[in-house]
ZABA-630221 format. One record per residue (C-alpha): residue number from 0; residue in one letter; x, y, z. Coordinates in pm, 1 decimal, always signed. Example, Ala and Ser with C-alpha at 12.3 -4.5 7.8 and 13.67 -1.06 7.14 Angstrom:
2
NODE  num  residu        xx        yy        zz
NODE    0       A   +1230.0    -450.0    +780.0
NODE    1       S   +1367.0    -106.0    +714.0
***
This chain:
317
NODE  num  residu        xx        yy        zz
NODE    0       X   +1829.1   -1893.1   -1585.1
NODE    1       X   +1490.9   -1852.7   -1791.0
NODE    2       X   +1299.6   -1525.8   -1689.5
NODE    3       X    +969.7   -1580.5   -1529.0
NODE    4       X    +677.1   -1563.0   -1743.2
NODE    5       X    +333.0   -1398.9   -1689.3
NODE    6       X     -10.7   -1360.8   -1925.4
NODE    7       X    -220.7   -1097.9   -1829.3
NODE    8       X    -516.7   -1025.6   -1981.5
NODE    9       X    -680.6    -693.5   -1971.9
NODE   10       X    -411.5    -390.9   -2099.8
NODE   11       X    -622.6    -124.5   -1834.9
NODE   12       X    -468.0     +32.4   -1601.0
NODE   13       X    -485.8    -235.8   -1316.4
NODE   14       X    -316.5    -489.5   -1569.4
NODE   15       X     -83.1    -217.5   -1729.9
NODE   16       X     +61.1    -123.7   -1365.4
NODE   17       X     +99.8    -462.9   -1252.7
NODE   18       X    +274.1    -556.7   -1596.0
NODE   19       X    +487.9    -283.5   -1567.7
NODE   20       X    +643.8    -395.8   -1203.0
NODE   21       X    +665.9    -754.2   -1291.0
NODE   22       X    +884.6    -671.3   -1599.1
NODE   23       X   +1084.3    -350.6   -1446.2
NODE   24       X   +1197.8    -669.8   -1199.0
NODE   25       X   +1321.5    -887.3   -1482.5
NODE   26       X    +992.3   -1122.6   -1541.6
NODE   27       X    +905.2   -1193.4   -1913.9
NODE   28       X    +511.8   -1012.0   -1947.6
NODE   29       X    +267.6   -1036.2   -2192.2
NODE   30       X     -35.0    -861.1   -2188.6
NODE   31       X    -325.8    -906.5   -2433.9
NODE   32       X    -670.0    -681.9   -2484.1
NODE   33       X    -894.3    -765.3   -2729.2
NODE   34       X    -951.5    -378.1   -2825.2
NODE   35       X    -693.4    -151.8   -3032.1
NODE   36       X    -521.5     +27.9   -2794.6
NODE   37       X    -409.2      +9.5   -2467.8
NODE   38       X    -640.2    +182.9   -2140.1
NODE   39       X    -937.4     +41.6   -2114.7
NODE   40       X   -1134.2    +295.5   -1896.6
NODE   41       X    -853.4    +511.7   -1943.9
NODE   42       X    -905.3    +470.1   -2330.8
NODE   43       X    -851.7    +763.2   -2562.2
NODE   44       X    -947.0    +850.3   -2923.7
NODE   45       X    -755.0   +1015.9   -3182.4
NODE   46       X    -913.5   +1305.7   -3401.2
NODE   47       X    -846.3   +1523.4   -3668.0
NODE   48       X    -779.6   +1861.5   -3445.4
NODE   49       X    -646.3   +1627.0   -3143.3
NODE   50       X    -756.4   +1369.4   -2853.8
NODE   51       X   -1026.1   +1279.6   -2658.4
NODE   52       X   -1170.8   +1037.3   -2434.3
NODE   53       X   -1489.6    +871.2   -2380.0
NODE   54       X   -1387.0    +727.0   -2036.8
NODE   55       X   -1258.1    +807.1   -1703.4
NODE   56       X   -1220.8   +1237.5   -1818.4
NODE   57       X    -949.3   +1292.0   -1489.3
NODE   58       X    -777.8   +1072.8   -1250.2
NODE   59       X    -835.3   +1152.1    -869.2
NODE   60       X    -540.9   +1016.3    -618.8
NODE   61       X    -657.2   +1000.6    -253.0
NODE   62       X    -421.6    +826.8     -79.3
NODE   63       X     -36.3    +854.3     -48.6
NODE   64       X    +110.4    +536.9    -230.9
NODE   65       X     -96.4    +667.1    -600.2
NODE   66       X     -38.0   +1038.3    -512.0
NODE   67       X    +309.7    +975.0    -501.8
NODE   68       X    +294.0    +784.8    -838.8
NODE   69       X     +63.0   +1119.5    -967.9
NODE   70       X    +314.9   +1297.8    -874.0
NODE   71       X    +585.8   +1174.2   -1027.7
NODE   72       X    +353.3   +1158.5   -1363.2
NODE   73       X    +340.3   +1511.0   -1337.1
NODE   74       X    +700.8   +1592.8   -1323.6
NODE   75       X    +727.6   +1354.3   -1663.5
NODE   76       X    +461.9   +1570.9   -1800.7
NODE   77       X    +161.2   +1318.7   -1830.6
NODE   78       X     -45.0   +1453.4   -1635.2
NODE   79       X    -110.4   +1826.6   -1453.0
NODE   80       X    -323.0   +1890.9   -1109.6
NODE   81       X    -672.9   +1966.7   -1208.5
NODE   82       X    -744.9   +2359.7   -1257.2
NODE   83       X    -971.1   +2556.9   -1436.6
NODE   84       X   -1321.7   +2695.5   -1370.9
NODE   85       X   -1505.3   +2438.0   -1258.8
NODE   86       X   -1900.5   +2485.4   -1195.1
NODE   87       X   -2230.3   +2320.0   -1086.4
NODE   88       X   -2567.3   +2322.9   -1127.6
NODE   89       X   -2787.7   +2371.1   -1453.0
NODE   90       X   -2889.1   +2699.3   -1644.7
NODE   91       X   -3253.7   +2717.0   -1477.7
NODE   92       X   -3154.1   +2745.8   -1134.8
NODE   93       X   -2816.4   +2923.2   -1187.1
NODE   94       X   -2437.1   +2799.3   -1099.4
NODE   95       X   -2223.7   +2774.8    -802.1
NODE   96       X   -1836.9   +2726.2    -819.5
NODE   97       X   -1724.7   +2398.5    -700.2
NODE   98       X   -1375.8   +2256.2    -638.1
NODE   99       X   -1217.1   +1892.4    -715.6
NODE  100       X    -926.7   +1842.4    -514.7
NODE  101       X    -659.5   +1564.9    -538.9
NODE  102       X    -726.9   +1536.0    -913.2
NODE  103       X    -530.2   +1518.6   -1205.6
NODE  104       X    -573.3   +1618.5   -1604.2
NODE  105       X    -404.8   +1420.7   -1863.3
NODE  106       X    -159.2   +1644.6   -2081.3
NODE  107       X    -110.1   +1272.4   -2294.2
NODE  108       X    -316.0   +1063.7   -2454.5
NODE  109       X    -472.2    +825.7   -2165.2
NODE  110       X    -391.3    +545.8   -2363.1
NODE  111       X     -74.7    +626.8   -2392.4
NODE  112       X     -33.2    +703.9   -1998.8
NODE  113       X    -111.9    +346.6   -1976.1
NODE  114       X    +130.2    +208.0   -2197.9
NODE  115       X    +393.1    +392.0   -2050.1
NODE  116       X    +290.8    +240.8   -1732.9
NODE  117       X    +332.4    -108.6   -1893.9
NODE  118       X    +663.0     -17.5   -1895.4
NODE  119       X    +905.7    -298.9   -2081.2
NODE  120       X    +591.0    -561.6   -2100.6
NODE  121       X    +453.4    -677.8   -2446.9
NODE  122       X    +119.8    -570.5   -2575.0
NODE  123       X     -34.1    -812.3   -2756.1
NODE  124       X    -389.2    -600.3   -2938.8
NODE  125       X    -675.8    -763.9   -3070.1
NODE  126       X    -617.3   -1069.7   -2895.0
NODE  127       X    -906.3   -1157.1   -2789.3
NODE  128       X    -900.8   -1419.3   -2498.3
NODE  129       X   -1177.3   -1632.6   -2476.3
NODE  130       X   -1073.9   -1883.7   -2201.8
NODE  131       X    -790.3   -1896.0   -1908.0
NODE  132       X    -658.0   -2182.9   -1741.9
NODE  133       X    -343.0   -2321.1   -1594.6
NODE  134       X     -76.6   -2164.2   -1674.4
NODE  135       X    -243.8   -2095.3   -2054.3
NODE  136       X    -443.4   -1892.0   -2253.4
NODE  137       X    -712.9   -1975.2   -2525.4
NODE  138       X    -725.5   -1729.4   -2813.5
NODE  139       X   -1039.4   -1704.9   -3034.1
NODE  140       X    -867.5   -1844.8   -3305.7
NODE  141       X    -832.7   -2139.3   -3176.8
NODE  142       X    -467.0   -2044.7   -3077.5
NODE  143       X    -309.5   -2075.5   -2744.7
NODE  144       X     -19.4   -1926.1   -2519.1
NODE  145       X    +105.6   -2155.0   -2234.6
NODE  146       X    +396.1   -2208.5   -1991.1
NODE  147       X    +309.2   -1881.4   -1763.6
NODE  148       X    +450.2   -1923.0   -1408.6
NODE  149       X    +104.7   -1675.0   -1336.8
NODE  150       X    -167.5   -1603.7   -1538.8
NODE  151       X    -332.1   -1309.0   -1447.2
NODE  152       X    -719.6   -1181.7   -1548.3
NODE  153       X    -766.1    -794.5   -1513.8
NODE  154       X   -1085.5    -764.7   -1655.2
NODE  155       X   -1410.0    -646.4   -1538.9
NODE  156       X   -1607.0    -931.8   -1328.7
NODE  157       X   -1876.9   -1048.9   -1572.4
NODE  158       X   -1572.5   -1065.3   -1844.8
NODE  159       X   -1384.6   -1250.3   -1606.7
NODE  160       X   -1660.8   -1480.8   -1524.2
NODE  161       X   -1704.1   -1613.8   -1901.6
NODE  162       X   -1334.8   -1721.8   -1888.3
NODE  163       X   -1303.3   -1898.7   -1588.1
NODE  164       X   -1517.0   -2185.2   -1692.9
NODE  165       X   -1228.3   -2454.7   -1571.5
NODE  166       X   -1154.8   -2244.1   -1215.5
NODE  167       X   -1498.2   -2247.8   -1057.9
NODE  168       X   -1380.6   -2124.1    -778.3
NODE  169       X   -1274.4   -1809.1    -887.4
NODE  170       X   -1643.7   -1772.2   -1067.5
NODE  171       X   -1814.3   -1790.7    -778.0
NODE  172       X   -1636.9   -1561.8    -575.6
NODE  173       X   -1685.8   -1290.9    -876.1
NODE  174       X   -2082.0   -1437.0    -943.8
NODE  175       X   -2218.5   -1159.0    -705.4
NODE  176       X   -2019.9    -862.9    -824.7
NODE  177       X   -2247.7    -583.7    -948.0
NODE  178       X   -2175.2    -285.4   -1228.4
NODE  179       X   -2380.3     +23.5   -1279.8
NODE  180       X   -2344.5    +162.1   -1642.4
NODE  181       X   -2262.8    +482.5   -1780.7
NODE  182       X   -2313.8    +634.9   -2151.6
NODE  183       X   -2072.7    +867.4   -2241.3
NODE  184       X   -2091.2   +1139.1   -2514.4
NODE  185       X   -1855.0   +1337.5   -2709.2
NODE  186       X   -2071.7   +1629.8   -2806.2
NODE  187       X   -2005.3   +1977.0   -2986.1
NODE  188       X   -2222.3   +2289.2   -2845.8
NODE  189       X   -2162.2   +2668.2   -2851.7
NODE  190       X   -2276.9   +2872.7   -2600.4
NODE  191       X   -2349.7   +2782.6   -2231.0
NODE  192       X   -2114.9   +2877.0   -1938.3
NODE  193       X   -1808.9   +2964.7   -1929.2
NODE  194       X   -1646.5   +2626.0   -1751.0
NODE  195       X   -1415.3   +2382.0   -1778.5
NODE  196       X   -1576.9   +2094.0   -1603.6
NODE  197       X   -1973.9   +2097.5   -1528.5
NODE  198       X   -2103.7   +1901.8   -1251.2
NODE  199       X   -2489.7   +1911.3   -1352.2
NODE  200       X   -2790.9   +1892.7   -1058.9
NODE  201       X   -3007.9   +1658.9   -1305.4
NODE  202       X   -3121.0   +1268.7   -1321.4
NODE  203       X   -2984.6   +1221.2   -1693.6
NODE  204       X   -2672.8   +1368.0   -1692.8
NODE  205       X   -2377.2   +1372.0   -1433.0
NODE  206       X   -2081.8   +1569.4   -1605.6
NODE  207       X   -1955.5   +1740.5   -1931.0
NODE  208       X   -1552.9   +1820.0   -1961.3
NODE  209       X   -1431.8   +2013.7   -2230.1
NODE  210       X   -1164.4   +1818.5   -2436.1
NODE  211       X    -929.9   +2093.2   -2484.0
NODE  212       X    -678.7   +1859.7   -2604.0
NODE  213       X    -907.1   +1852.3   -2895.5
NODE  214       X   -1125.4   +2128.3   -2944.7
NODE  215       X   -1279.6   +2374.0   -2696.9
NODE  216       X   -1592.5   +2351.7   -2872.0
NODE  217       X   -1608.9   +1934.1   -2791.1
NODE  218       X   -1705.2   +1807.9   -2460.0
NODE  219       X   -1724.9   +1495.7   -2304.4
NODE  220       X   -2050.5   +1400.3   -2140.6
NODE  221       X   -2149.1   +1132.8   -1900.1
NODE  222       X   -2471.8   +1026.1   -1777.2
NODE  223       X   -2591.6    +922.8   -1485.0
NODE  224       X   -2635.1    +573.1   -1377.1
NODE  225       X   -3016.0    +602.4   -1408.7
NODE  226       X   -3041.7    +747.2   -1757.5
NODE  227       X   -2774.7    +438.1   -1836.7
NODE  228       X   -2952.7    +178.0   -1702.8
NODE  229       X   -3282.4    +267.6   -1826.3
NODE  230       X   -3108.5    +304.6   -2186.4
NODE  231       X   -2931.0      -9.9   -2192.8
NODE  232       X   -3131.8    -185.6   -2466.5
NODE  233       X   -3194.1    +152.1   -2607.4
NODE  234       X   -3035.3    +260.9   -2964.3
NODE  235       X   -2712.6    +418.0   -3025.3
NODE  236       X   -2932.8    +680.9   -3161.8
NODE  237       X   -3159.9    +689.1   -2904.3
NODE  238       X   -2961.5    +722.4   -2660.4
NODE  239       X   -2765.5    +985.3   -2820.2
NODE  240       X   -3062.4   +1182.9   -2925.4
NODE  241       X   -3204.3   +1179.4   -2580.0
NODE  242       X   -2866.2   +1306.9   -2444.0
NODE  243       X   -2824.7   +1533.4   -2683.6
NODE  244       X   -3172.5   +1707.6   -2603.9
NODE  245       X   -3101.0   +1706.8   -2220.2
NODE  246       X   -2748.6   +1881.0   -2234.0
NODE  247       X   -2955.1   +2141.8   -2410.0
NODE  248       X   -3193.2   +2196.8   -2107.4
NODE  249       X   -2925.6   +2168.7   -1894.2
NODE  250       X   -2677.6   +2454.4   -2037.2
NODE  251       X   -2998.9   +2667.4   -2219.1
NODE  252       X   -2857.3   +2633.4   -2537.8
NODE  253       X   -3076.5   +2783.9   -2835.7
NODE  254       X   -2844.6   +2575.3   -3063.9
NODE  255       X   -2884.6   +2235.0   -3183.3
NODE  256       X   -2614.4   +1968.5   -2998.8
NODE  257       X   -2385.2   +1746.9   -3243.4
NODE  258       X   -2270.5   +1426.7   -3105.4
NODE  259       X   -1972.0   +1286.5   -3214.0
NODE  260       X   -1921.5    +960.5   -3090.9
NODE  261       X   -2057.9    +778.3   -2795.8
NODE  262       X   -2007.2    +443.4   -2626.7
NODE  263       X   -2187.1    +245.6   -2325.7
NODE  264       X   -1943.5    +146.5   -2057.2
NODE  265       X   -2185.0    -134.6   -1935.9
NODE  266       X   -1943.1    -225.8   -1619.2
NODE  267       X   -1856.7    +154.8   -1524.5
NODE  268       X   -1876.9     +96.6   -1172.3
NODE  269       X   -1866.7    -173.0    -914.7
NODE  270       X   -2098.8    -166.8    -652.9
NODE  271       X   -1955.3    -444.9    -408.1
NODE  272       X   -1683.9    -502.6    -531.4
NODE  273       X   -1489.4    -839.2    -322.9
NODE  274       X   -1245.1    -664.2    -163.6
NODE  275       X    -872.7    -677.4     -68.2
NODE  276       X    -682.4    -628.6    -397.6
NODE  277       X    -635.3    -963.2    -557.0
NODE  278       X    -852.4   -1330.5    -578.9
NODE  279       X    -593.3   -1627.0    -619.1
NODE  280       X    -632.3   -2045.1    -722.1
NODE  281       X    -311.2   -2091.0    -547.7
NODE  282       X    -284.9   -2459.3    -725.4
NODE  283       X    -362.0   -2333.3   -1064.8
NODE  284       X    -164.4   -2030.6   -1027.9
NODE  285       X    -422.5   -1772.8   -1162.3
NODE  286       X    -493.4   -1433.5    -992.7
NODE  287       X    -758.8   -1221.4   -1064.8
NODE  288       X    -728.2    -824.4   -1029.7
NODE  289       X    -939.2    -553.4   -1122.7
NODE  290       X   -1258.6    -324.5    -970.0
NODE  291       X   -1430.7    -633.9    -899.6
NODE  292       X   -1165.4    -695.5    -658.4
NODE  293       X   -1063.0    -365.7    -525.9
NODE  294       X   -1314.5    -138.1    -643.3
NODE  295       X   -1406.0    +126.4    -848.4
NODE  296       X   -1180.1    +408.2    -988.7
NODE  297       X    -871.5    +430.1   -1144.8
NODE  298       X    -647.9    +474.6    -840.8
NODE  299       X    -794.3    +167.0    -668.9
NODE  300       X    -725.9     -30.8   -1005.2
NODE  301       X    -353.7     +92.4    -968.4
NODE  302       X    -343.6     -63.5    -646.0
NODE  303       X    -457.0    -360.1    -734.2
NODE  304       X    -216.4    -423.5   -1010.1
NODE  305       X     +68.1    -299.0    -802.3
NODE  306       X     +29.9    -467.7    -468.1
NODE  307       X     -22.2    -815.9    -653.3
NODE  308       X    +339.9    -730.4    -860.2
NODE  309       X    +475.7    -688.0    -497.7
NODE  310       X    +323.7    -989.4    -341.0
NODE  311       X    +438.7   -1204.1    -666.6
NODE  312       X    +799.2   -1070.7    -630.2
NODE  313       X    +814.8   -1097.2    -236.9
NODE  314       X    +649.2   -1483.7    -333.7
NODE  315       X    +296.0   -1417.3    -118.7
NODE  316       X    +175.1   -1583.4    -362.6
***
């Protein structure tokens, strides 16, 4: 008999772990992202002295299904629970120690956590999907794939919504789904505290975590929704510059900052996200997964892609 066939679009870690069940149970997968690599949110970047990431810096497992599944990363040697000095607060009115519990550090590459969660499933990079219908995809070359038994979208909602122009349906359940965006930094300071992870009191910037997986020197910094959203038509250099100048205040560096790299992840968070963990067209036989559906955070994205493989194999849907 012919293996059943699924196209998912979107290679994060919702579409990575539901990719990865469907084919450890025999289905034919292909996933496609239109970026270079595999993760998404859970993206990394490859340097001369290392890795680093500019998304999600740890992955935080609340409830017992994904902190089994943490767990069992761990013994593989992916990830590690989340130690280290760990403070808050901002060099004018002093530090307190603070704890993160249920969290986990990546000891890999968090790209290539997620392909290892794809497990036996085909990446397909730099495929860049412009339209998704019945059992088909539309490529931006003009090419297509077709004869899926499911077609699956695990993208953010507003990327979903521009593909779904023949499944209205679907659209409008996603229409009112709404993102808060985040800038994040790789920066390179000397001096301030003696940390691992900063959680800063401050309206511009929200955390810095110190790739060690790179250099101790580099951190990762993330601002806070309000500094993103009123920099979202600003500048790369701008908004870099204005970063740069507040993670001085913040640690009381005498030191000029050097950023690195930086990127705006414009759908960083879901607000109201629909809820439940998938969003089916039963007669066209595409399923959408995803935050938009289940919510923000990488655990709830895991659960999404996971409980849909389960429903598909049980036929719940």
């Amino acid at each position: 008999m012919e293996k059943p066939k699924a196209g998912i679009v979107g290679a994060g870690i919702s579409g990575a772990s539901c990719a990865g069940a469907l084919s450890a149970a025999g289905w034919d997968v292909d996933v496609f992202d239109k970026g270079h690599g595999a993760g998404g949110r859970l993206a990394s970047r490859c340097l001369e002295s290392g890795w680093a990431t500019l998304g999600a810096p740890f992955i935080s497992a609340w409830n017992t299904p994904f902190r089994e599944q943490a767990e069992e990363w761990v013994k593989k040697g992916w990830v590690a629970p989340l130690k280290g000095d760990i403070l808050q607060g901002r060099a004018d009115t002093g530090w307190t120690q603070a704890r993160l519990k249920g969290h986990y550090l990546p000891k890999i590459e968090t790209s290539e956590l997620v392909r290892h969660v794809m497990g036996q499933a085909k990446l397909h990079l730099e495929s860049h999907v412009i339209a998704v219908q019945p059992q088909t995809l539309v490529f931006q070359d003009g090419s297509m794939a077709d004869g899926y038994d499911q077609v699956i979208c695990a993208v953010p909602g507003p990327q979903a919504i521009s593909l779904l122009d023949a499944l209205s349906p679907l659209r409008e359940r996603l229409a009112g789904v709404r993102y808060r965006p985040v800038w994040a930094f790789l920066m390179r300071c000397e001096g301030g505290p003696d940390a691992d992870i900063i959680k800063f009191d401050d309206n511009l910037l929200d955390m810095a975590v110190r790739q060690t997986t790179a250099d101790p020197d580099l951190w990762l910094v993330h601002s806070s929704y309000e500094f993103a959203e009123s920099h979202v038509e600003a500048s790369e250099i701008e908004a870099r510059t204005r970063a740069a100048a507040a993670l001085m205040d913040l640690l009381g560096l005498s030191r000029p900052v050097e950023v690195e790299a930086s990127h705006m992840w414009l759908y960083a968070r879901s607000e109201n996200p629909v809820g439940g963990h998938w969003l089916r067209d039963d007669e066209n036989r595409v399923i959408l997964i995803g935050d938009g559906i289940s919510g923000a955070g990488v655990e709830r994205a895991w659960e999404s892609g996971v409980q849909l493989a389960q429903a598909i194999l049980e036929s719940k849907v």
